[in-house]
Structures are given as C-alpha cells and as structure tokens.
Backbone as a printed PyTorch tensor [residue, N CA C, xyz], in Angstrom:
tensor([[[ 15.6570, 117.4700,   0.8510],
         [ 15.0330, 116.1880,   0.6020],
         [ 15.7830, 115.4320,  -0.5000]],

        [[ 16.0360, 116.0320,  -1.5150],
         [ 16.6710, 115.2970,  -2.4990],
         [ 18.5080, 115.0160,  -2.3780]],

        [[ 18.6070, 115.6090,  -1.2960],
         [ 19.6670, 115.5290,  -1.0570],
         [ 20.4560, 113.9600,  -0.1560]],

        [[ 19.3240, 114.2160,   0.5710],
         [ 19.1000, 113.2300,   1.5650],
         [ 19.3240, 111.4830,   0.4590]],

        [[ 18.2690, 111.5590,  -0.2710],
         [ 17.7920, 110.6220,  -1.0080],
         [ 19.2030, 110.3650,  -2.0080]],

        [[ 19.6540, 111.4880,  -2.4010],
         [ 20.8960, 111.0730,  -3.2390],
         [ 22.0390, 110.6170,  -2.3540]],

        [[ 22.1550, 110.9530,  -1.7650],
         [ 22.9640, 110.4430,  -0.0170],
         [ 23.2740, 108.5480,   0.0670]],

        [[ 21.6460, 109.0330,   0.3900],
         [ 21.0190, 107.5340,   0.5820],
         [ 21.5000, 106.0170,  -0.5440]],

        [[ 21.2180, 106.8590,  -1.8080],
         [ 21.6470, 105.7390,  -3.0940],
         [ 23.1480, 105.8000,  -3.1330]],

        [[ 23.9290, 106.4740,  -2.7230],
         [ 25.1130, 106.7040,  -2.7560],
         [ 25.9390, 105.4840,  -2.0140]],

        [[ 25.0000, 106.0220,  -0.6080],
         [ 25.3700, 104.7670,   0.7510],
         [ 25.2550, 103.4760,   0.1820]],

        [[ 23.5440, 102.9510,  -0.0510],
         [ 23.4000, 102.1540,  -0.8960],
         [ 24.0500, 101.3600,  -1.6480]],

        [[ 24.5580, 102.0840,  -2.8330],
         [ 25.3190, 101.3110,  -3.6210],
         [ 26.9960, 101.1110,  -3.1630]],

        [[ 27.4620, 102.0380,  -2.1390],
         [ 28.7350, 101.7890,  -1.4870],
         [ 28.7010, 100.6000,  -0.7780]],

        [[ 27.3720, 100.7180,   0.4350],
         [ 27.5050,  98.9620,   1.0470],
         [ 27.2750,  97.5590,  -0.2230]],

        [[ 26.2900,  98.1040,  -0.9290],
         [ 26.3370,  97.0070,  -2.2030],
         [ 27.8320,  96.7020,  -2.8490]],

        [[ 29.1140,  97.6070,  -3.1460],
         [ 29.8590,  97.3760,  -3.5320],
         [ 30.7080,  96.5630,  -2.7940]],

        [[ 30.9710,  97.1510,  -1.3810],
         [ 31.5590,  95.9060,  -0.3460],
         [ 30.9860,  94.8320,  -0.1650]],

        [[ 29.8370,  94.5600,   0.0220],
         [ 29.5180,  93.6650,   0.1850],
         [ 29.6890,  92.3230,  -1.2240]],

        [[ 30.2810,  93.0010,  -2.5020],
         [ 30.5370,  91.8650,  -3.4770],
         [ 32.1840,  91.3560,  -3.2270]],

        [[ 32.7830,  92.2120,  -2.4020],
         [ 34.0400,  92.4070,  -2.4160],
         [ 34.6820,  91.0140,  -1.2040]],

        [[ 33.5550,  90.2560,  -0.6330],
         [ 33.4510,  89.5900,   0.7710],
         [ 33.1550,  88.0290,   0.2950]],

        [[ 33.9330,  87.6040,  -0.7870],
         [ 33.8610,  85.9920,  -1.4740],
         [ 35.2760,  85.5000,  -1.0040]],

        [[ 34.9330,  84.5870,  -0.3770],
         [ 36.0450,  83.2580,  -0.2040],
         [ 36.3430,  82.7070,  -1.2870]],

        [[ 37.8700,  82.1030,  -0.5110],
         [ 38.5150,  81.9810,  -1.9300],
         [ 37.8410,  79.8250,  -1.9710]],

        [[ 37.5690,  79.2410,  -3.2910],
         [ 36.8340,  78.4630,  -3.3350],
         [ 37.9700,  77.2470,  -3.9920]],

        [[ 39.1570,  77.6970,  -3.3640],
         [ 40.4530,  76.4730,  -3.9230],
         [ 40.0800,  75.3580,  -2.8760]],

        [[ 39.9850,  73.7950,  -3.7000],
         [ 39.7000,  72.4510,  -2.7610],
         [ 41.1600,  71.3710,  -3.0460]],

        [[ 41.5830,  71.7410,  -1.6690],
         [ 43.0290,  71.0430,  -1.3470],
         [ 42.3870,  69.3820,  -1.5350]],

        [[ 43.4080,  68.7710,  -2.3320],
         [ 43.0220,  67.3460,  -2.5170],
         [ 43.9810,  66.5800,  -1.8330]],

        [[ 44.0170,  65.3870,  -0.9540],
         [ 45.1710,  64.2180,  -0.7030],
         [ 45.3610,  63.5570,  -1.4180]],

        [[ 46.9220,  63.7910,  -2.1060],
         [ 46.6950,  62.4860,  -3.2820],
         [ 46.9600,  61.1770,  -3.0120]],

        [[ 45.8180,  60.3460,  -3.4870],
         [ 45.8640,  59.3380,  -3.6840],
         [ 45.1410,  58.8210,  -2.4150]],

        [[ 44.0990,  59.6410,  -1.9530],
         [ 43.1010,  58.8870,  -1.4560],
         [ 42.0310,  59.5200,  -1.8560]],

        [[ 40.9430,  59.0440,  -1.6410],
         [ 39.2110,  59.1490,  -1.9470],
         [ 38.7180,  59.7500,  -1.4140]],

        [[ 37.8440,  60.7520,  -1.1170],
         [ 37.6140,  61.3770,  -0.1800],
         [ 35.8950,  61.8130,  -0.8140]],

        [[ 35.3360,  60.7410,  -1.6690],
         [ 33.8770,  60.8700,  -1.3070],
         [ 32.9420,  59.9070,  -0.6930]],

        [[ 31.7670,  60.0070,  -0.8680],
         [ 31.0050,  58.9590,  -0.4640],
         [ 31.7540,  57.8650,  -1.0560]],

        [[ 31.3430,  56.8480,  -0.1700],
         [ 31.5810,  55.3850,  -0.5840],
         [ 30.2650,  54.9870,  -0.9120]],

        [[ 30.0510,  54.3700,  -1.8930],
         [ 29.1910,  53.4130,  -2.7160],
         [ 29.0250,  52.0710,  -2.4710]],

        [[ 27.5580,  51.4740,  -1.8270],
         [ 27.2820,  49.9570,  -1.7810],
         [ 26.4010,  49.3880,  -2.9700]],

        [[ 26.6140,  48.5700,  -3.3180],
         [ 25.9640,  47.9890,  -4.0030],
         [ 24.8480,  47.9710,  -4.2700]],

        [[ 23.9810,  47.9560,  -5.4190],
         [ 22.4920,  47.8760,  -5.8400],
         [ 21.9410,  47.5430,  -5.2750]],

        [[ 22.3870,  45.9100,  -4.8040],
         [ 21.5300,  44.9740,  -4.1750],
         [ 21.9660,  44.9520,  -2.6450]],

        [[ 22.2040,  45.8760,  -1.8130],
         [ 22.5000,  45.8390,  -0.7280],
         [ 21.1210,  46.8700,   0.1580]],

        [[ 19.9010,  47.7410,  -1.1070],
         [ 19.2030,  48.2470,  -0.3870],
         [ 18.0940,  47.6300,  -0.1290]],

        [[ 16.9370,  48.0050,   0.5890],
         [ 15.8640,  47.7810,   1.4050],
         [ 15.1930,  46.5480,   0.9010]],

        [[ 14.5910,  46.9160,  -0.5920],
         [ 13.6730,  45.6230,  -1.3450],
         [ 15.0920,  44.0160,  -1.2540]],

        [[ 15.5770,  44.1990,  -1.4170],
         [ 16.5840,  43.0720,  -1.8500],
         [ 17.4910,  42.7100,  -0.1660]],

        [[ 18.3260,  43.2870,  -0.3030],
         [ 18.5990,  43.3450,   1.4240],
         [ 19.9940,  42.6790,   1.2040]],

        [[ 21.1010,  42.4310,   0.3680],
         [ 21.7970,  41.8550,  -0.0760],
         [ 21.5830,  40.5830,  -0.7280]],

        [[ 20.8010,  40.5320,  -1.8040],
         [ 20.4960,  39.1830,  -2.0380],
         [ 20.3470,  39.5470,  -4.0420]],

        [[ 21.6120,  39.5750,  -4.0290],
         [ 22.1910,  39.5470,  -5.7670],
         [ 21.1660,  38.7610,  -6.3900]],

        [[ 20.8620,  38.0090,  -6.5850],
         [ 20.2450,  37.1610,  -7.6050],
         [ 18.7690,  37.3910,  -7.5780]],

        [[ 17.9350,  38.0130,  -6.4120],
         [ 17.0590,  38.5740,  -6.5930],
         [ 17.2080,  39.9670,  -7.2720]],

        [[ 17.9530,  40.7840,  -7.2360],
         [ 18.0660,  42.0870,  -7.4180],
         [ 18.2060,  41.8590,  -9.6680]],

        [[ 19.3450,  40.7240,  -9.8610],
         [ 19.2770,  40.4190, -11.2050],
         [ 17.9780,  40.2070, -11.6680]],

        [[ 17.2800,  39.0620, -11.1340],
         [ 16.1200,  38.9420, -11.6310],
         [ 14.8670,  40.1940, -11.7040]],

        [[ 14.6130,  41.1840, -10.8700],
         [ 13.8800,  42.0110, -11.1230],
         [ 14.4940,  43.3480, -12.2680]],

        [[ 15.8200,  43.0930, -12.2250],
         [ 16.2810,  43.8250, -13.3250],
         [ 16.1000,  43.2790, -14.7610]],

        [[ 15.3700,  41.9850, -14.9540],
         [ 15.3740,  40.9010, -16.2900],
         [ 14.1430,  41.0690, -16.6890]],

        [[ 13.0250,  41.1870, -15.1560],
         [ 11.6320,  41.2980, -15.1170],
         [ 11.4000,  42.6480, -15.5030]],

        [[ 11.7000,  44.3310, -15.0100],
         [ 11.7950,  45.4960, -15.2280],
         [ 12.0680,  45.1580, -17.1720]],

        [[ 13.3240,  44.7500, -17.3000],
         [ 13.7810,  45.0590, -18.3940],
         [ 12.4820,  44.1580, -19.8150]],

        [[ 12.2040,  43.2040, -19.2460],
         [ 11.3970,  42.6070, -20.2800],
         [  9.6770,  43.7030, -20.5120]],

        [[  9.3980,  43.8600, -19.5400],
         [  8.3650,  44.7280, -18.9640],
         [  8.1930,  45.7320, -19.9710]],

        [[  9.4210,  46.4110, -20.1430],
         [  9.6090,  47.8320, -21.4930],
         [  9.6060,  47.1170, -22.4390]],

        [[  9.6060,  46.2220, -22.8170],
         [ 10.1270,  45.4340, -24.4490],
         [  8.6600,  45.3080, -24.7840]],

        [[  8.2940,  46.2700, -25.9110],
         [  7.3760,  46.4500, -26.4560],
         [  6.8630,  45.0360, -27.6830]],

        [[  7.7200,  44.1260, -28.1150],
         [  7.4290,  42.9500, -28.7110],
         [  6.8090,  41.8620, -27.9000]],

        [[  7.4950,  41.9020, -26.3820],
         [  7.2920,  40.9270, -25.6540],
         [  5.6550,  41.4240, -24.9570]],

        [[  5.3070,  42.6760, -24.9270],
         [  3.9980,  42.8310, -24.4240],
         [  2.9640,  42.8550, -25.0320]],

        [[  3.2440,  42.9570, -26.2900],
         [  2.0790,  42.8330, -27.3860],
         [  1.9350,  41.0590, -28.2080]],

        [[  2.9700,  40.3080, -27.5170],
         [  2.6520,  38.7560, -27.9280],
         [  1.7840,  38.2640, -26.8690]]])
C-alpha cells in the first residue's frame, strides 16, 4: 500500500514537472514602421454625440463645471 502511494507522488510530481517544461516561447515579431494596433476614433464620433464636435466640447464644459465645487455652492 505504501508503496503504491509513494509510486503514485512520484508519478505525480514527474507529470507536474513536464508539464512546466511545455511554455512557448513569447518573442512578438514587430514590422517596422507600421502600427499594428487598434486604430482609435475620436471622442466625439460615439453614440451620444454621433460626430458632432461641438456638442461633445460643450458637455465636456458642462461635466467639467458640474465638479467645480465654487460654482455649485454660488
């Protein structure tokens, strides 16, 4: 019985050891001199606003006054 069991942890920790031994290698080939992430649209190009800049400024003036603790207590 105890034999078995010492067997067992033996096996155990042998597949545990291969199994750390099984990592890819994690090198990221770059092209130079192009971009290769997301591309980025503009603030004001999402849902509430819809491309329309000068609305998108103004709720950023409105937001921003909103926190200004002088302007809410006058």
């Amino acid at each position: 019985m105890m034999n078995r069991l010492l067997a067992a942890a033996i096996a155990s920790a042998f597949v545990g050891g291969l199994a750390a031994c099984g990592e890819r290698p994690q090198d990221i080939t770059y092209k130079q001199g192009t971009y290769q992430g997301k591309h980025d649209t503009q603030p004001w190009d999402n849902e509430p606003f819809k491309g329309d800049q000068k609305a998108w400024e103004l709720a950023l003036k409105d937001r921003a006054q909103s926190q200004n603790e002088y302007k809410r207590t006058n």
